[in-house]
N, C-alpha and C positions, 0 to 999 in steps of 0.2 A: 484881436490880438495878432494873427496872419493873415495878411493878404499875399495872394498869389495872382497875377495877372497874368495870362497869354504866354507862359513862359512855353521856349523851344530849346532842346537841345539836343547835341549828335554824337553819335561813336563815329567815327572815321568818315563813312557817308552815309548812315543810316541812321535816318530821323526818327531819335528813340522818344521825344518828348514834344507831342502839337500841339501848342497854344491850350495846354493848361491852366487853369483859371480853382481857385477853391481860397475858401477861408476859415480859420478853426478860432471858436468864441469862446471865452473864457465860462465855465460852468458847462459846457456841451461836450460829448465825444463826436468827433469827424472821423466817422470809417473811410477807409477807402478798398476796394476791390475788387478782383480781376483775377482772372487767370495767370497759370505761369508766364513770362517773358512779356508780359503787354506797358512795361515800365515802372511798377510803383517803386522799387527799391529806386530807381535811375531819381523818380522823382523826391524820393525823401534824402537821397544824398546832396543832389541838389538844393532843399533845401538847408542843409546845415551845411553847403560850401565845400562839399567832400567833390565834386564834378562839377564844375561853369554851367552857368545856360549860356545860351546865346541869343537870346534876345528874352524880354519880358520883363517884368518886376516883381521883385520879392522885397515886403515889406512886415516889419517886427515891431510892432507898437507903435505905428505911426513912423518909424522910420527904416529907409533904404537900407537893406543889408546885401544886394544882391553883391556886393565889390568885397565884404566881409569876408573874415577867416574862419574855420570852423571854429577856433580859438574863442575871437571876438562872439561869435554865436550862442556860443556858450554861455559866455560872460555875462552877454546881453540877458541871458533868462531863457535860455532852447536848451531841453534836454532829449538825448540820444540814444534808445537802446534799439542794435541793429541787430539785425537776423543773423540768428547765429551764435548771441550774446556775446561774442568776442572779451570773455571777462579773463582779470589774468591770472593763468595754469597754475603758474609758481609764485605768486603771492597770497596771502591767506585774507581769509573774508574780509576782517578788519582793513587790509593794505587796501585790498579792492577798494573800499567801499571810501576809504581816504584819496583814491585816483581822484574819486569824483569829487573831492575839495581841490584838486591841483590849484588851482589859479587861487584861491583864496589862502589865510594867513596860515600856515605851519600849525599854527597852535588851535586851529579851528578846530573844534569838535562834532563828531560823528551824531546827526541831530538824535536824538532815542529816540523821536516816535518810528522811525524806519526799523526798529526791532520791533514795534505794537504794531506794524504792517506786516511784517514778516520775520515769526517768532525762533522762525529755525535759526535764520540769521546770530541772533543772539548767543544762541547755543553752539555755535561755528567759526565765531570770531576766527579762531587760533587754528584751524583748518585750512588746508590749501584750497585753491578755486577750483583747482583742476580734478580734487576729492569728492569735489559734489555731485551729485547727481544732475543730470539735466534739466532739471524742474527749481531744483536748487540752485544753480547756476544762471537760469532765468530770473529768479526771485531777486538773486544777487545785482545782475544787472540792471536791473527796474532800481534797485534801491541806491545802485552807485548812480545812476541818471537823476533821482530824485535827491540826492545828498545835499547839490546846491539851492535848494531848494528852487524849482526851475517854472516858471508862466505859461511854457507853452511847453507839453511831452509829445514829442514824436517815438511812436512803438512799432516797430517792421516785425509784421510774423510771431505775437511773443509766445504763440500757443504750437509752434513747431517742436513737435516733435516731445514731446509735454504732457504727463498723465493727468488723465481728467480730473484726478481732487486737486492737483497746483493749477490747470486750468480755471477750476471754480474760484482759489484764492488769489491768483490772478485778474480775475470779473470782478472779485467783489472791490479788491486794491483800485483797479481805472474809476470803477464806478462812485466809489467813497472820494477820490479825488477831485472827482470830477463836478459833485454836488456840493462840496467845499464853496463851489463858484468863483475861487480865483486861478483855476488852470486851468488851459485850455488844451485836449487833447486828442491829436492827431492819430489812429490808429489803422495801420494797415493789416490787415487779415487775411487768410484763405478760408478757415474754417467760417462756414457762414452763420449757423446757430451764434455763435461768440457774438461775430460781429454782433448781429441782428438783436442779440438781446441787450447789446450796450449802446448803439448806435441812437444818436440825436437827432444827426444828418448822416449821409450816405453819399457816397459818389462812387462809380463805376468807372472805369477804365480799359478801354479794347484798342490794340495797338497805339499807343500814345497817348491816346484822346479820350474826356472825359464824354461818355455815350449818355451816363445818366445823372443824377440828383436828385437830392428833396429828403421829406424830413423821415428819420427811422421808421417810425409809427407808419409808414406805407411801403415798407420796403416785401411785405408777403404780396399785398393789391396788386402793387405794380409788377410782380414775379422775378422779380431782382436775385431769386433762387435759380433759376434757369440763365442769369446772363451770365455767371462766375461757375455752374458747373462745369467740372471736367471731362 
């Protein structure tokens, strides 16, 4: 579903991304993690066209998107919840969760099973975003990214800051997704438990560069614990 080859990219003159290489297959989750500042957010904006690289390829079904707009990304079938959840203040659940039809017909409706994902949703329609709680305003933006219904989910950080029962319903949402076997998802994490009990494959990142890989099921063996703590 994505391929990533040898991508590089810079802030001014600091080589934030070296020849990055990774792919996320439809049915599997791809953790990625690292420490603070070692590039992951750099590299998932990168992927959805939010920052250039500068050299390498980024490929989305078979085809080129590295010249793509975040726009077109979208479009394409990539969905986006960035750290932070950036969902918005003053409009209410419902409006949010309509953001993420933008680009399709006006009259599109809100799919229902994103309320049998997340039931609170339902009960909050008519509430602002900026009213929810931070677990619920996570939940919110998982399900505005999922609205389109999207083939490849990229998730940056979604257990920031997030009490561990939205945690839990969070795992189980990636994980039910993800055994559907037609999405494919990319997640980035700090907390490692999360990762570790969702992860298919694994990749490690220490200043720009991916140090490790391989598949979940070895990520205790290999001590992949020790190379992301703080």
């Amino acid at each position: 579903m994505l391929t990533v080859q040898n991508i590089n990219q810079y802030y001014g003159g600091s080589h934030i991304l070296r020849d990055v290489s990774l792919t996320a297959t439809p049915g599997k989750v791809t953790v990625l993690l690292g420490r603070n500042g070692v590039g992951k957010t750099t590299l998932l904006k990168s992927l959805m066209g939010l920052v250039p690289i500068k050299s390498g390829s980024i490929q989305f079904d078979g085809k080129a998107i590295d010249k793509a707009t975040p726009y077109d990304r979208a479009r394409a079938g990539i969905g986006f919840v960035p750290q932070g959840r950036e969902i918005f203040g003053r409009l209410t659940v419902e409006e949010n969760l309509r953001m993420g039809l933008a680009y399709k017909s006006g009259s599109t409706p809100v799919p229902p099973h994103l309320y049998e994902l997340f039931p609170v949703l339902k009960q909050m329609l008519k509430r602002r975003g900026g009213d929810l709680s931070g677990g619920q305003q996570q939940q919110l933006a998982i399900a505005r990214a999922l609205a389109p219904g999207p083939r490849l989910l990229i998730l940056d950080e979604p257990t920031e800051g997030i009490q561990p029962s939205i945690i839990k319903d969070i795992g189980r949402v990636i994980r039910m997704l993800a055994d559907k076997g037609e999405m494919a998802i990319l997640l980035c994490e700090q907390y490692y438990d999360f990762a570790q009990e969702l992860a298919d494959e694994y990749l490690v990142m220490e200043r720009g560069e991916v140090i490790a890989r391989g598949p979940g099921s070895e990520m205790e063996a290999k001590g992949i614990r020790n190379l992301v703590a703080i």
